[in-house]
N, C-alpha and C positions, 0 to 999 in steps of 0.2 A: 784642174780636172785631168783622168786620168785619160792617157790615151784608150781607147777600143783596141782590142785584140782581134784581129783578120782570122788568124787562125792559130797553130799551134806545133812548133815542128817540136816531134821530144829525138830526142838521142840519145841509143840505149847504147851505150861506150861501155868498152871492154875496155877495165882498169890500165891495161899496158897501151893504151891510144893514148891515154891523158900524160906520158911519160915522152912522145916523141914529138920534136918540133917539127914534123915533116905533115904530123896532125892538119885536118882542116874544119874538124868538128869548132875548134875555136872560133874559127872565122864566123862560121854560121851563128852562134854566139853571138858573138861580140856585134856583129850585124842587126840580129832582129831581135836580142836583148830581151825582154820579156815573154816574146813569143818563143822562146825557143829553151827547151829545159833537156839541160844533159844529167841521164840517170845512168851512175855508174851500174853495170849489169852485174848480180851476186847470182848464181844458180840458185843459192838456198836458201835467199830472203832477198825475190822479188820486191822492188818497189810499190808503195800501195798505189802512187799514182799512176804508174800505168797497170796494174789489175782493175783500177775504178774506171781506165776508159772505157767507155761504149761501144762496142762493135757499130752499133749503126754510123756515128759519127767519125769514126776512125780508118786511117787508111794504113798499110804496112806496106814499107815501099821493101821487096823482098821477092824473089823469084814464083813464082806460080806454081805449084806441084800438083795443084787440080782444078778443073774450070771453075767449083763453088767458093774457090778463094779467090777468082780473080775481077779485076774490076773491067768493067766493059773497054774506054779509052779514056786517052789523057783528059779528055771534059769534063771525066767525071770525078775531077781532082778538088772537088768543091766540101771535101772535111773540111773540120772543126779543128780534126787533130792527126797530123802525120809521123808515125812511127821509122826513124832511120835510123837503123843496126849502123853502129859507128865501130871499126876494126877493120883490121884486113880479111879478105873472104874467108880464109881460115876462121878467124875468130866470130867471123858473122856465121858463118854453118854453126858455129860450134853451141853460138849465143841462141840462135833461131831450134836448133836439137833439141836442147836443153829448159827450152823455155816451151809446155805447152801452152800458157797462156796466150803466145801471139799466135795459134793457130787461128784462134778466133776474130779475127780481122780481116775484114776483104783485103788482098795483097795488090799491088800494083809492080808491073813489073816495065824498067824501062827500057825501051827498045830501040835500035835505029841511032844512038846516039855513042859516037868514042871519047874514051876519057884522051884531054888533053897534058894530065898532069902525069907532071915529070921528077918530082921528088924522090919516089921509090917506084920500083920498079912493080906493076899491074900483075899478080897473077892470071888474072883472066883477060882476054880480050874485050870481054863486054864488059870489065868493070869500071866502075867509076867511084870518085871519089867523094868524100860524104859532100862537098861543097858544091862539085858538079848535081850531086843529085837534087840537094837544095834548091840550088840555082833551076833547073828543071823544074823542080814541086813549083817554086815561086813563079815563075815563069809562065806556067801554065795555069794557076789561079790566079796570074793578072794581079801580084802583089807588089806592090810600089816596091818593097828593098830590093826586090830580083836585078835592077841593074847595081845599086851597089855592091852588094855580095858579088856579082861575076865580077866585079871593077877591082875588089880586094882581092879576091881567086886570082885574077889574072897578074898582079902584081908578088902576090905570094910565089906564084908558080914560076918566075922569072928565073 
């Protein structure tokens, strides 16, 4: 019998992430394994599986640029399907620009929290890295892998 699916984190990876070992989209992977689907991002032939998400179901973990995109709080972290732009902020503006499709998503934007990872070095001060953010998502909907993912994180990060 197949395992249940909890929910569904996708990651929308900018082809040059899948090229560095400093990457943590794998981890998130390799961790929650069928819940978790990385779609390499093409500007000009969107994936159909995340065109066919649901706005109602779906959350974009992704900066807030107007109140009708944002979700109330972390409680309301109870998707189906969570959207993480996987790149460096560069390449996540550039993936999020580019793509009107994820306009249509209520965003979730994370706050209060510093990345601890030290592989390369953080453009921004609030940024975090896709694993941290994961570990956050999981965390907050009270998902059984949320400690092994931080347990892998934290030995990657070493």
């Amino acid at each position: 019998m197949e395992a249940k699916i909890l929910m569904k984190i996708w990651l929308l990876t900018h082809s040059e992430e899948l090229k560095k070992t400093s990457g943590t989209g794998r981890l998130v992977k390799e961790t929650l394994g069928k819940e978790c689907e990385i779609i390499v991002w093409s500007r000009v032939a969107p994936d159909e599986a995340i065109l066919n998400l649901s706005p109602s179901d779906t959350l974009l973990i992704y900066l807030c640029e107007n109140e009708e995109q944002k979700t109330v709080s972390d409680s309301q972290i109870s998707k189906d399907n969570t959207i993480i732009i996987d790149g460096t902020w560069q390449q996540a503006r550039k993936i999020y620009n580019q793509s009107p499709y994820l306009q249509k998503f209520k965003h979730h934007e994370i706050q209060g929290v510093k990345s601890v990872y030290n592989k390369r070095r953080n453009q921004k001060n609030i940024g975090l890295c896709t694993a941290e953010v994961a570990i956050h998502i999981l965390t907050e909907y009270k998902h059984p892998a949320a400690a092994e993912l931080s347990n892998k994180f934290t030995k990657f990060n070493q």
